[in-house]
C-alpha angles and dihedrals in degrees: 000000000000094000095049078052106052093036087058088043092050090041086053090055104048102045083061097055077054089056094061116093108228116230118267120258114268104235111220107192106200109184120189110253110295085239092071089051109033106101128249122220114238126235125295111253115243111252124240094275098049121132128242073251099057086044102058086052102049083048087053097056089044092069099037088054089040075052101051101046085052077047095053084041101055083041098057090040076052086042092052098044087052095046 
């Protein structure tokens, strides 16, 4: 009777909504500042005629350089978990 009739007519319906294609998913890419993945170049070596002088400080800029990029690295792990 009337409720054959209304459960085919439902069915019907909502086999329909299944026969749609739903849009695709829009892709955001978010990527952390250029300035926190842009590499750095390291330190110039000493020559063969540096100084114990021109050594420390190359040694010197080798680990500043060795701190700031741990320092990029623990910005952009800060950077994802803000975003």
């Amino acid at each position: 009777g009337k409720m054959k009739r209304a459960a085919l007519i439902a069915a019907l319906l909502l086999l329909a909504g299944c026969a749609t294609t739903p849009p695709a998913p829009q892709v955001i890419r978010v990527t952390p500042p250029a300035s926190l993945t842009e590499p750095e170049a390291a330190p110039s070596v000493p020559g063969p005629d540096a100084t114990q002088k021109d050594v420390a400080r190359y040694l010197l800029q080798l680990h500043q350089w060795g701190q700031d990029g741990w320092d990029r690295l623990d910005a952009i792990r800060q950077w994802e978990k803000n975003k």
